[in-house]
PAFIBA-57771 format. One record per atom (N, C-alpha, C): residue number from 1; residue in three letters; x, y, z. Coordinates in nm, 4 decimals, always signed. Example, Ala and Ser with C-alpha at 12.3 -4.5 7.8 and 13.67 -1.06 7.14 Angstrom:
residues 2
{1 Ala {+1.3190 -0.5690 +0.7800}};
{1 Ala {+1.2300 -0.4500 +0.7800}};
{1 Ala {+1.3200 -0.3300 +0.7800}};
{2 Ser {+1.2850 -0.2250 +0.7080}};
{2 Ser {+1.3670 -0.1060 +0.7140}};
{2 Ser {+1.2900 +0.0030 +0.7870}};
end
This chain:
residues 154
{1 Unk {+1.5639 +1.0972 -0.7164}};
{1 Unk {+1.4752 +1.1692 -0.6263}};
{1 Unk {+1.3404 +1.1905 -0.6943}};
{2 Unk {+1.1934 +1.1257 -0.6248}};
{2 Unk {+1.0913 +1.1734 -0.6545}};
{2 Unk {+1.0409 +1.3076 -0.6814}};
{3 Unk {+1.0094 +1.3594 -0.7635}};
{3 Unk {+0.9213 +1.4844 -0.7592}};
{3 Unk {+0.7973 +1.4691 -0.7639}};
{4 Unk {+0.7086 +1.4097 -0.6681}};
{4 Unk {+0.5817 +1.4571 -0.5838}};
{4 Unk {+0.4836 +1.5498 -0.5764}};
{5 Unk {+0.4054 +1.6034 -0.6229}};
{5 Unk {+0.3362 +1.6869 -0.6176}};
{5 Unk {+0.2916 +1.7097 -0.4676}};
{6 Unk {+0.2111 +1.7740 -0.4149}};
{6 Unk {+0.1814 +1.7753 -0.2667}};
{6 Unk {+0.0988 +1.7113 -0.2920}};
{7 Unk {-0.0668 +1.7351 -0.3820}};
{7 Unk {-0.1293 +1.6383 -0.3575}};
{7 Unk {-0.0854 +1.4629 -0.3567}};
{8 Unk {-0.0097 +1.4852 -0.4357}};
{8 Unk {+0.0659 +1.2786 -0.4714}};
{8 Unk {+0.1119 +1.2382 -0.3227}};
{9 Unk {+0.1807 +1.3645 -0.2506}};
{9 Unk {+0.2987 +1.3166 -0.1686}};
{9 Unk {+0.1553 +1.2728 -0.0127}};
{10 Unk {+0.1014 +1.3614 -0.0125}};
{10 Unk {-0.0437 +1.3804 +0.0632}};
{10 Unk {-0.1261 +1.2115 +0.0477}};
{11 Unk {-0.1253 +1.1692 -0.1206}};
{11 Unk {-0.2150 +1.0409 -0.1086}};
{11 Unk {-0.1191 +0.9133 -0.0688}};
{12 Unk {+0.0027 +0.9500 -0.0920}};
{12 Unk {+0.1079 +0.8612 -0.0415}};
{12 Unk {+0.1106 +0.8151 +0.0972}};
{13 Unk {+0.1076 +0.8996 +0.1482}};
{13 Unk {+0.1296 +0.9434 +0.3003}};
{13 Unk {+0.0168 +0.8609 +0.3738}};
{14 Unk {-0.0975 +0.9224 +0.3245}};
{14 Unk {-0.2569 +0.8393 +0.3808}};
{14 Unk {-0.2202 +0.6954 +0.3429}};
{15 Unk {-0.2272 +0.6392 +0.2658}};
{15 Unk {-0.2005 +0.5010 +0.1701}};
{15 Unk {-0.0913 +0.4286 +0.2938}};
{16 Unk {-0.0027 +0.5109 +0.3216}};
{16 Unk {+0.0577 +0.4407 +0.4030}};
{16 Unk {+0.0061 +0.4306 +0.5773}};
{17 Unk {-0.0115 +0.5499 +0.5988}};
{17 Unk {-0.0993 +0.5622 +0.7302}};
{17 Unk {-0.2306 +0.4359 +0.7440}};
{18 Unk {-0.2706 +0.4602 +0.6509}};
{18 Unk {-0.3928 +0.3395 +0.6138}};
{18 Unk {-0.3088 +0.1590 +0.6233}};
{19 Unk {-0.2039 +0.1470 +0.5318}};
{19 Unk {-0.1621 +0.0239 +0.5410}};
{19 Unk {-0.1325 -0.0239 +0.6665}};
{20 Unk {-0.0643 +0.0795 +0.8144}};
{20 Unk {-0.0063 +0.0673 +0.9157}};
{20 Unk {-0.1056 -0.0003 +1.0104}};
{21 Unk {-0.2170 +0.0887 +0.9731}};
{21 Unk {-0.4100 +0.0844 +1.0632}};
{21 Unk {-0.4638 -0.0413 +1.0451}};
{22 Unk {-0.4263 -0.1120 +0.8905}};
{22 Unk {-0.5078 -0.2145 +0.8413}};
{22 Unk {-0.4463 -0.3378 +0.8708}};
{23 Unk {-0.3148 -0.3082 +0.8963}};
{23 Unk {-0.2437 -0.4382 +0.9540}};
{23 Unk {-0.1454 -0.4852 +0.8145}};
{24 Unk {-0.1218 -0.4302 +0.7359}};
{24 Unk {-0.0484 -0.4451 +0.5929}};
{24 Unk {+0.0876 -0.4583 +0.6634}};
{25 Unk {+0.1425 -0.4047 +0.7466}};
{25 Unk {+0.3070 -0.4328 +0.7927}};
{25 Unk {+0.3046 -0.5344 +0.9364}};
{26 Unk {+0.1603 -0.5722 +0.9528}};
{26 Unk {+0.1604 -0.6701 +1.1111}};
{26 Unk {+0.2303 -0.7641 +1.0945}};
{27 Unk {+0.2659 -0.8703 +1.1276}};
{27 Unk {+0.3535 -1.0138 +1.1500}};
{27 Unk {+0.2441 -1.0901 +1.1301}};
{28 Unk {+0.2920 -1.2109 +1.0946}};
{28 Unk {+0.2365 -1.2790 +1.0341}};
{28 Unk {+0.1968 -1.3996 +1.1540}};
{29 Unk {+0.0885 -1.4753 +1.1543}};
{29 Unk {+0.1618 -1.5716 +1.3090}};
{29 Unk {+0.2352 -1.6955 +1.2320}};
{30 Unk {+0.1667 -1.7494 +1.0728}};
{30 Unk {+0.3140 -1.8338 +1.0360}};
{30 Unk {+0.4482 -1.7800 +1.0422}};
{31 Unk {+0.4710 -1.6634 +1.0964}};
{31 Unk {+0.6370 -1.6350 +1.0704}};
{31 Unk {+0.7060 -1.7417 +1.2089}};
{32 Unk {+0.8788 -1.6814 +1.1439}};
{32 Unk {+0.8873 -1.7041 +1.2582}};
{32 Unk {+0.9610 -1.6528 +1.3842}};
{33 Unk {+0.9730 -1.7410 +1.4864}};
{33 Unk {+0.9748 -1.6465 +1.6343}};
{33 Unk {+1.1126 -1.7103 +1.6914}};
{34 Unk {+1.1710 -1.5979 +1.7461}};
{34 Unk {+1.3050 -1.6279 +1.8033}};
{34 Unk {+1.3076 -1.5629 +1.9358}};
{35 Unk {+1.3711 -1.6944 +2.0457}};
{35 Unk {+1.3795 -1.5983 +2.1623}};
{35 Unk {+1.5617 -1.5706 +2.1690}};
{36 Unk {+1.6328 -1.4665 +2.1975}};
{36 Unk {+1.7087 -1.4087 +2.2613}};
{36 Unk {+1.7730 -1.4613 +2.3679}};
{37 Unk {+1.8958 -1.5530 +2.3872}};
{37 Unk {+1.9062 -1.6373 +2.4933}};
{37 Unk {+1.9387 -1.5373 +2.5948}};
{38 Unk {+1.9930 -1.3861 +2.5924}};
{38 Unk {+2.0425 -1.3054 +2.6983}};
{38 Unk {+1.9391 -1.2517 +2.7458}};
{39 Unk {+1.8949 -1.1958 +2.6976}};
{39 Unk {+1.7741 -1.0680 +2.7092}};
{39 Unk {+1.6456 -1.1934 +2.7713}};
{40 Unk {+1.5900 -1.2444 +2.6906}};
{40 Unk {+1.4717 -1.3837 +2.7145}};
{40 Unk {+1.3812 -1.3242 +2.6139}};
{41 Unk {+1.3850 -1.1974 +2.5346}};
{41 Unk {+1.3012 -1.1181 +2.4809}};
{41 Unk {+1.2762 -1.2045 +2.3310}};
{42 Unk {+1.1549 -1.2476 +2.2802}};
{42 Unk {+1.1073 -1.2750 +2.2261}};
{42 Unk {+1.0755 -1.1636 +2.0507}};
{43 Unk {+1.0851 -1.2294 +1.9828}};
{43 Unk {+1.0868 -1.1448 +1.8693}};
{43 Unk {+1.0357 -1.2236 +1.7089}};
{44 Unk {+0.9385 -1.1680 +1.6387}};
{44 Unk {+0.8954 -1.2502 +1.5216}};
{44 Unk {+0.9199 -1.1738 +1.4130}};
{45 Unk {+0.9593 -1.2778 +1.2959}};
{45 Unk {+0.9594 -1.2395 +1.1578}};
{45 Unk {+0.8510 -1.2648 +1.0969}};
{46 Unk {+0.8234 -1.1653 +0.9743}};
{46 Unk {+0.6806 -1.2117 +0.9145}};
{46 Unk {+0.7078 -1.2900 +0.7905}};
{47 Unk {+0.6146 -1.3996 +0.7728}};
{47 Unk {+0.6297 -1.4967 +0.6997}};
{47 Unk {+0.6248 -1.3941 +0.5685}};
{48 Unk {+0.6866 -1.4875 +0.4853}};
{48 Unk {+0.7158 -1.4317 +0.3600}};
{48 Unk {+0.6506 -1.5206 +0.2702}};
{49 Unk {+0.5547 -1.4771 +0.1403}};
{49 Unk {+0.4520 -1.5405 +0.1104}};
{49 Unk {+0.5096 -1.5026 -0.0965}};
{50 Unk {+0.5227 -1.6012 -0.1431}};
{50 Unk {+0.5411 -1.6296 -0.3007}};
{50 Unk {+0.4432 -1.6243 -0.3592}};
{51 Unk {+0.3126 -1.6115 -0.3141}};
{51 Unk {+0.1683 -1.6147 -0.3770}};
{51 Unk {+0.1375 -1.4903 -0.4602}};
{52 Unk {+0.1041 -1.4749 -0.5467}};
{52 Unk {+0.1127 -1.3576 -0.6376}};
{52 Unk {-0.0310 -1.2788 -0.5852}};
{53 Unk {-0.0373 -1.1422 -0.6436}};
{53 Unk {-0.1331 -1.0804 -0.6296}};
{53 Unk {-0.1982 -1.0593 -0.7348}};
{54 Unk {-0.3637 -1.0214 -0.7704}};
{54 Unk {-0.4403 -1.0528 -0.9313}};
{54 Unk {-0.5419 -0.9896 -0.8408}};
{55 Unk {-0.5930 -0.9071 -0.9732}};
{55 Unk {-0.7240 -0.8642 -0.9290}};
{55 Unk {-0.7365 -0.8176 -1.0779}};
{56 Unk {-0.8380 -0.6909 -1.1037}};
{56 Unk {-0.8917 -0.6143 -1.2140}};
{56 Unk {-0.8868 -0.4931 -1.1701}};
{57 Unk {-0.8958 -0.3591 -1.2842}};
{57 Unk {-0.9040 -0.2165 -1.2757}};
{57 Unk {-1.0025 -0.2450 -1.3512}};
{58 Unk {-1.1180 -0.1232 -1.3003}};
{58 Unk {-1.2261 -0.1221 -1.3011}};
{58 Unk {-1.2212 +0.0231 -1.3231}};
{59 Unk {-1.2930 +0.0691 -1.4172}};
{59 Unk {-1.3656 +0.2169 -1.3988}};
{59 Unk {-1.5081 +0.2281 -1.2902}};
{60 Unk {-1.5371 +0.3683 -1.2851}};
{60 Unk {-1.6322 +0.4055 -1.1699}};
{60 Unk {-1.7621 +0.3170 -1.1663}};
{61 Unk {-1.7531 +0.2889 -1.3491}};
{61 Unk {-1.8797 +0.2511 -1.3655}};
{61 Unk {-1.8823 +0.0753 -1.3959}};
{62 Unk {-1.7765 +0.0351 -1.3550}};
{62 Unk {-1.7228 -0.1720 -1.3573}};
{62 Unk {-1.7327 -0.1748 -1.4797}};
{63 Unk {-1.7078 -0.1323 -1.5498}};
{63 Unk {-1.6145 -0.1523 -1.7535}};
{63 Unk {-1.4729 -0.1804 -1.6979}};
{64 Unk {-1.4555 -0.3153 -1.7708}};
{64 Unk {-1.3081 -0.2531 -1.7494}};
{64 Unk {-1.1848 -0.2115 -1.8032}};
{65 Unk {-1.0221 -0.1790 -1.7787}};
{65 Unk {-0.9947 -0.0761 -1.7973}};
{65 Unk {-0.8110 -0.1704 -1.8552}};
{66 Unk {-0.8569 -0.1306 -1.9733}};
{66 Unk {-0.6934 -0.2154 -2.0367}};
{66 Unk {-0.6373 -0.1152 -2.0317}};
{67 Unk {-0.4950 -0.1715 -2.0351}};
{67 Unk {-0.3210 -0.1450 -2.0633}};
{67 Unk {-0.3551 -0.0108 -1.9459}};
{68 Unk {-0.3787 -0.0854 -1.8626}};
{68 Unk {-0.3592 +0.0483 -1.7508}};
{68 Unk {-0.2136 -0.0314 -1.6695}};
{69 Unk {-0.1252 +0.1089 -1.5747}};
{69 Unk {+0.0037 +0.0199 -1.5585}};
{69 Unk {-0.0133 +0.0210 -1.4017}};
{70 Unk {+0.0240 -0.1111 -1.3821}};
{70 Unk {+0.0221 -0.1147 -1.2017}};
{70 Unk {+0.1898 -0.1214 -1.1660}};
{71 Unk {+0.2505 -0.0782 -1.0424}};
{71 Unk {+0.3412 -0.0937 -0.9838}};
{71 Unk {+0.3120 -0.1135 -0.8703}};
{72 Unk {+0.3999 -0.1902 -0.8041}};
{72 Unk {+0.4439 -0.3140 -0.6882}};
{72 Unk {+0.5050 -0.1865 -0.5839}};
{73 Unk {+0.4972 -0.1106 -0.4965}};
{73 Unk {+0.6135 -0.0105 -0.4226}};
{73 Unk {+0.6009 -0.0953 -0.2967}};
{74 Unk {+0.7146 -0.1494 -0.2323}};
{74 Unk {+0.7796 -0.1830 -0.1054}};
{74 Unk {+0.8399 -0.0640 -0.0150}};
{75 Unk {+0.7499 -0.0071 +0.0926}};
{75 Unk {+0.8211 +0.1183 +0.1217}};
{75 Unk {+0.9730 +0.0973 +0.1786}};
{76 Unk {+1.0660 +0.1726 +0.1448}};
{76 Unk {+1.2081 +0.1660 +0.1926}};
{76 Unk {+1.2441 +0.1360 +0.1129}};
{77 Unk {+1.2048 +0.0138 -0.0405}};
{77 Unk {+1.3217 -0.0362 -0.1603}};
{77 Unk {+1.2591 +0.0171 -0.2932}};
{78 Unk {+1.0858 +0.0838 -0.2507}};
{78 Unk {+1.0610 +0.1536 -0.3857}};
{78 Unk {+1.0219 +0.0664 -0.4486}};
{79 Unk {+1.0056 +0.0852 -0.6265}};
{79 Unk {+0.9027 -0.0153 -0.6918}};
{79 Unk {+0.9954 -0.1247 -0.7422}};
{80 Unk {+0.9322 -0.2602 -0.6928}};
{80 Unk {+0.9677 -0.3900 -0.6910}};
{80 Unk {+0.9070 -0.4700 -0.8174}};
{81 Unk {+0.8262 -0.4580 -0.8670}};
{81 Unk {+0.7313 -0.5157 -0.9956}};
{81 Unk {+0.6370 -0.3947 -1.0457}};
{82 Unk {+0.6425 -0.4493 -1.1631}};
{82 Unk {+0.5374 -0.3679 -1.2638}};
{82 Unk {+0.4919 -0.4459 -1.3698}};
{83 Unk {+0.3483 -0.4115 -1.3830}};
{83 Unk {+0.2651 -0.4861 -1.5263}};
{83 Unk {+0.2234 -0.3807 -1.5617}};
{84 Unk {+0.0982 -0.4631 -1.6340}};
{84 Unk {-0.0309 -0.4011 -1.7372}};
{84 Unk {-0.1386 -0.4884 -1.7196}};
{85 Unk {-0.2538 -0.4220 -1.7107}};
{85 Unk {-0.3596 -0.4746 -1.7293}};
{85 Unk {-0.3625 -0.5502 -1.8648}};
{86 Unk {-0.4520 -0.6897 -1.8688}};
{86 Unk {-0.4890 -0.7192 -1.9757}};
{86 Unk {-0.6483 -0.6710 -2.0548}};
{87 Unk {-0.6860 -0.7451 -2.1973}};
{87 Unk {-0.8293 -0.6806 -2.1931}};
{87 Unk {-0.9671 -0.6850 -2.1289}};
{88 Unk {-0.9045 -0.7882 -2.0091}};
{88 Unk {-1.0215 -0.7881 -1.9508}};
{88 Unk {-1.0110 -0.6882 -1.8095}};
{89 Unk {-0.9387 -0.6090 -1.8114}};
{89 Unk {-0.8715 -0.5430 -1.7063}};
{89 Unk {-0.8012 -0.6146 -1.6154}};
{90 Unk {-0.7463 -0.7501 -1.6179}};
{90 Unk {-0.7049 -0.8497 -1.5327}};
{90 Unk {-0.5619 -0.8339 -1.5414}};
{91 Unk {-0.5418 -0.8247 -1.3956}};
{91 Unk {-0.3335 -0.8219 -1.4054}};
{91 Unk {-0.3360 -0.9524 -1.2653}};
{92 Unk {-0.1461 -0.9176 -1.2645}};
{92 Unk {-0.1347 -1.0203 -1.1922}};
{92 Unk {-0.0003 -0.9650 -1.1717}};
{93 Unk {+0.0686 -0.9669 -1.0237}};
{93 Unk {+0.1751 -0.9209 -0.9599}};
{93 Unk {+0.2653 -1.0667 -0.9023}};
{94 Unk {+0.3655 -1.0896 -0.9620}};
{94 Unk {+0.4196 -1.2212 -0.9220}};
{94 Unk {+0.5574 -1.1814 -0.8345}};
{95 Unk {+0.6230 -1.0967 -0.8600}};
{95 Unk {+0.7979 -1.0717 -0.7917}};
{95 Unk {+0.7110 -1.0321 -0.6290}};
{96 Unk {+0.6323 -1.0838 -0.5584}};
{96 Unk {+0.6052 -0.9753 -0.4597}};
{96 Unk {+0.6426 -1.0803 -0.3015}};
{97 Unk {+0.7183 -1.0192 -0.1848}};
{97 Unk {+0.7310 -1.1660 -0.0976}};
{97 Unk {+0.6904 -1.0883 +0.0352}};
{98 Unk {+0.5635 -0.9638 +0.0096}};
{98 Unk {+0.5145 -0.9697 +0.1029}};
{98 Unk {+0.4186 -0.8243 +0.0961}};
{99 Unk {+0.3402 -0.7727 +0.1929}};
{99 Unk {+0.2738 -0.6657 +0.1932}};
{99 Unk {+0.3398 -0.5483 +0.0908}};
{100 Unk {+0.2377 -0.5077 +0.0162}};
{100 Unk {+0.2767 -0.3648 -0.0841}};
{100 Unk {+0.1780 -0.2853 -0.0946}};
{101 Unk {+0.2194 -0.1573 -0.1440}};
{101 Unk {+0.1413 -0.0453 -0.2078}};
{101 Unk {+0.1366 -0.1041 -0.3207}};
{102 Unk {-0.0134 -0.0788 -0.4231}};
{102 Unk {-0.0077 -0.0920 -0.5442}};
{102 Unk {-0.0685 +0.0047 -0.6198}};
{103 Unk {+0.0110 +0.0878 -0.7343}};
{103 Unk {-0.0319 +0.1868 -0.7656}};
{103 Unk {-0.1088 +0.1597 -0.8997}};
{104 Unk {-0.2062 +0.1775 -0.9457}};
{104 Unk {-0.2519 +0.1972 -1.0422}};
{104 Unk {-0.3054 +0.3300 -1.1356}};
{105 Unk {-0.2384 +0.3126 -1.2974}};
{105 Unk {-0.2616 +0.4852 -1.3802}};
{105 Unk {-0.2809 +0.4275 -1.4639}};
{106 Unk {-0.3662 +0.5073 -1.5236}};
{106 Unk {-0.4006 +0.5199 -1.6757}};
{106 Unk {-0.4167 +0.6502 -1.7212}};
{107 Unk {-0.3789 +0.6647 -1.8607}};
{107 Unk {-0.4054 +0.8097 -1.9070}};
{107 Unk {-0.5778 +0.8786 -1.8977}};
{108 Unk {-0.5558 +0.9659 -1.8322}};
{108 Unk {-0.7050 +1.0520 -1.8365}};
{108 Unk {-0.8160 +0.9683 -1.7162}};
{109 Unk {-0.7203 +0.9033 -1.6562}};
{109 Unk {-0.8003 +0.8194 -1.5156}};
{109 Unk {-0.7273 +0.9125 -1.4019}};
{110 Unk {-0.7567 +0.9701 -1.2536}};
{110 Unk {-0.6688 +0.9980 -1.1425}};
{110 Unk {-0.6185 +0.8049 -1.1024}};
{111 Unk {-0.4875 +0.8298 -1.0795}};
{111 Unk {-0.4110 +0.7342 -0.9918}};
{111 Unk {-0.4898 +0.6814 -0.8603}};
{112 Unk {-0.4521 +0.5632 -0.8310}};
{112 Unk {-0.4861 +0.5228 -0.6918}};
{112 Unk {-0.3884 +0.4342 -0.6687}};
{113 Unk {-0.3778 +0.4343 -0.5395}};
{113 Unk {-0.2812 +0.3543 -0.4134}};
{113 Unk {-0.3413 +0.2598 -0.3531}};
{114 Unk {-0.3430 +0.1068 -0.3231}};
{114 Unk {-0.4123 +0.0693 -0.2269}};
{114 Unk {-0.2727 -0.0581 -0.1683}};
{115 Unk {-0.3423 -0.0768 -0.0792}};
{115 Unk {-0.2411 -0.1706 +0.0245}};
{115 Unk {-0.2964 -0.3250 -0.0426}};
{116 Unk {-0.2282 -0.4063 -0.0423}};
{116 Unk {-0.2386 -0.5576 -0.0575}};
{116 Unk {-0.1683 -0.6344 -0.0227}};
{117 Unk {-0.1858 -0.7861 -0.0087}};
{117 Unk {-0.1250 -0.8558 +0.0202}};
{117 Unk {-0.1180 -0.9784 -0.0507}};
{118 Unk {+0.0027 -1.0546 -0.0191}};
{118 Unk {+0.0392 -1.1909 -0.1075}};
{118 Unk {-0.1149 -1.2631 -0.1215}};
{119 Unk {-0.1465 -1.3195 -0.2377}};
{119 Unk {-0.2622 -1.3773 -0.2627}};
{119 Unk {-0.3943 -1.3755 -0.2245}};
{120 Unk {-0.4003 -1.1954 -0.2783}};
{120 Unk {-0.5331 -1.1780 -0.2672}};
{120 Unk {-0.5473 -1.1632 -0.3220}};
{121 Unk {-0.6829 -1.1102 -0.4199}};
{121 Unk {-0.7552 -1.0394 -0.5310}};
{121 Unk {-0.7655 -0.8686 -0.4788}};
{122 Unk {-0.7638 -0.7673 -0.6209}};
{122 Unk {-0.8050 -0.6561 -0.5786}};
{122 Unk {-0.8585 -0.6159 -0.6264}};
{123 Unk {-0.9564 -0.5319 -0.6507}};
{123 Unk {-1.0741 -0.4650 -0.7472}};
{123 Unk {-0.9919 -0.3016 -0.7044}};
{124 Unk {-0.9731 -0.2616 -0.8623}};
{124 Unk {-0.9042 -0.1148 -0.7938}};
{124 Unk {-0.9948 -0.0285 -0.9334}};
{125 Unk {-1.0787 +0.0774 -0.8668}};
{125 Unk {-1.1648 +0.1345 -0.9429}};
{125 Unk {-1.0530 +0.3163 -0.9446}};
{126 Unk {-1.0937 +0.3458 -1.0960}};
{126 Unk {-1.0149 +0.4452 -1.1174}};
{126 Unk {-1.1462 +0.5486 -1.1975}};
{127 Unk {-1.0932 +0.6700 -1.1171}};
{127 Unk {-1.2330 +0.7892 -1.1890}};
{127 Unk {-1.1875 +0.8273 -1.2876}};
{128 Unk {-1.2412 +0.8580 -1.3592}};
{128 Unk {-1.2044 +0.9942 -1.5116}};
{128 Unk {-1.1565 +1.1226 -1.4473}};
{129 Unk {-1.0053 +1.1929 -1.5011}};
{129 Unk {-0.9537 +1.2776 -1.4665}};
{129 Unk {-0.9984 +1.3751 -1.4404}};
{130 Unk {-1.1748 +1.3954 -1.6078}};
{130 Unk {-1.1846 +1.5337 -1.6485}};
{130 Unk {-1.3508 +1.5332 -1.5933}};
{131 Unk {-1.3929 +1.6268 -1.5055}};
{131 Unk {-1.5045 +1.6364 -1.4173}};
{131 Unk {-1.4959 +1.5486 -1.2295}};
{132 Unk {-1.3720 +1.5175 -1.2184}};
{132 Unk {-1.3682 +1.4627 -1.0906}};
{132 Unk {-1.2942 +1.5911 -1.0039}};
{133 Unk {-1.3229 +1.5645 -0.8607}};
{133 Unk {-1.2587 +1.6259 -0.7564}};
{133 Unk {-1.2311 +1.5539 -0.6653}};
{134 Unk {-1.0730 +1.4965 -0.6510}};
{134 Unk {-1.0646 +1.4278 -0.5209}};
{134 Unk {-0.9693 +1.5115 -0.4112}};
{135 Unk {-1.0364 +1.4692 -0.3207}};
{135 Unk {-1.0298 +1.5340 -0.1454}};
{135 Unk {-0.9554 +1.4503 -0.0854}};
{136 Unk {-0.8371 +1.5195 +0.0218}};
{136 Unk {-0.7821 +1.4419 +0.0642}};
{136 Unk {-0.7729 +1.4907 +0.2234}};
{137 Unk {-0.8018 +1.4263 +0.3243}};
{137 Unk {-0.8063 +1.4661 +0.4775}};
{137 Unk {-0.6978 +1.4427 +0.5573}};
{138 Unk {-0.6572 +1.5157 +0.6501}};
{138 Unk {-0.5836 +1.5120 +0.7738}};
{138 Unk {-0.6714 +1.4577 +0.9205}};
{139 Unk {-0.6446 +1.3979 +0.9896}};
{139 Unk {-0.7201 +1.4661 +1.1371}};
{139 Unk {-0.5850 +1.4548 +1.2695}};
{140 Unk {-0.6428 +1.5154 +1.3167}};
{140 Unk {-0.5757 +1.5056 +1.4828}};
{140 Unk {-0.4995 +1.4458 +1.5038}};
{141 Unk {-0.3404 +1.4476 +1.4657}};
{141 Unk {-0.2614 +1.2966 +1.5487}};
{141 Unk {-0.1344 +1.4055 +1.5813}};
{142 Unk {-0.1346 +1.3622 +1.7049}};
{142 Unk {-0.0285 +1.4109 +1.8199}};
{142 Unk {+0.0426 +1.3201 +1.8994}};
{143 Unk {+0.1295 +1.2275 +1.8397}};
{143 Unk {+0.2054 +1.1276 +1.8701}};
{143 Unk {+0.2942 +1.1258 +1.9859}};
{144 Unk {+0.3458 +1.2553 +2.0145}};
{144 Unk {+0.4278 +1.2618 +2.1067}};
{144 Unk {+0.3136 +1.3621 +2.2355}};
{145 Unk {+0.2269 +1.4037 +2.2316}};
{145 Unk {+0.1488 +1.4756 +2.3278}};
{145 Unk {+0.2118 +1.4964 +2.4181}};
{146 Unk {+0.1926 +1.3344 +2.5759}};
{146 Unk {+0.2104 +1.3458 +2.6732}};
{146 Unk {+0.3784 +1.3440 +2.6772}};
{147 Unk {+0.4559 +1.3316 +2.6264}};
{147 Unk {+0.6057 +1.3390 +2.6568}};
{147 Unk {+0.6741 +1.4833 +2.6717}};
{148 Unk {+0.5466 +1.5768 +2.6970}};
{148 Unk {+0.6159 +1.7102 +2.6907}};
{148 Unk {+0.5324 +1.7465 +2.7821}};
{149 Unk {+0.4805 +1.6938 +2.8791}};
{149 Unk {+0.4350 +1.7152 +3.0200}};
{149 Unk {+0.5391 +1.7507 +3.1444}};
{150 Unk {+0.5594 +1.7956 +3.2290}};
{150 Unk {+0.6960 +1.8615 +3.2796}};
{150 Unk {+0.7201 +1.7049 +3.3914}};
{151 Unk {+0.6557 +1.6033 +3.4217}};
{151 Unk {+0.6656 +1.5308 +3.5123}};
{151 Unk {+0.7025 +1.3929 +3.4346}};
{152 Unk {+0.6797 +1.3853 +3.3091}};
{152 Unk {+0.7371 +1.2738 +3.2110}};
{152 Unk {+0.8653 +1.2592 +3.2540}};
{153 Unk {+0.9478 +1.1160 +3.2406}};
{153 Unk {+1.0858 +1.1345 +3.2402}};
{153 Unk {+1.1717 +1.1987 +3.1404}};
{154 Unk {+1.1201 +1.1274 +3.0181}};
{154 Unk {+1.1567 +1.1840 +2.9049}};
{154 Unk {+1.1565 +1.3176 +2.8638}};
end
């Protein structure tokens, strides 16, 4: 069992809200598509991609940022791969066969989360712990609103 801080559990939460928005869990159109001979209902898998992920950690100011540690998190199976930056801040994520969170820490840096995908590059910039303030927002989401209208079926 994780122990989370609220703020952690808070940047988690966004990170994922964000991946959902950005299309990080969409289907792929190489996947593939099966129709249902009863139903006729149509349904796709998302292609699954062996292409590794590579980018650099970067500080605020583009120096970059060795033996910092990245992890691979697949939401539902948790962390799937883990490295290290090299000295040029350059990593590279190979176990990955499809959309992830990737977390990146270093000591005396705040953490960051960002969404990626099979064979892209990522530039993931990390602040200094000591003189930073990071903010984290909510807004407005009321998912179920109209289903509690008295004329809904539901």
């Amino acid at each position: 069992m994780n122990n989370w801080s609220r703020r952690e559990f808070v940047r988690i939460a966004t990170v994922g809200a964000g991946a959902g928005i950005a299309g990080c869990n969409a289907l792929s159109p190489s996947g593939s598509i099966k129709t249902d001979s009863e139903t006729g209902r149509t349904s796709q898998k998302p292609a699954r991609s062996s292409e590794p992920i590579s980018g650099r950690v970067l500080d605020i100011e583009g120096g970059e940022i060795t033996d910092a540690k990245l992890k691979a998190i697949v939401p539902g199976r948790g962390s799937v791969a883990e490295t290290t930056t090299d000295e040029q801040g350059q990593f590279e994520v190979v176990e990955v066969d499809g959309p992830i969170w990737l977390r990146a820490t270093k000591t005396n840096f705040i953490g960051r989360t960002v969404a990626v995908a099979p064979g892209t590059s990522s530039r993931i910039r990390l602040s200094p712990r000591e003189g930073t303030v990071a903010l984290s927002f909510g807004g407005d989401v009321m998912f179920g609103r109209r289903f509690y209208e008295d004329d809904h079926p539901l």
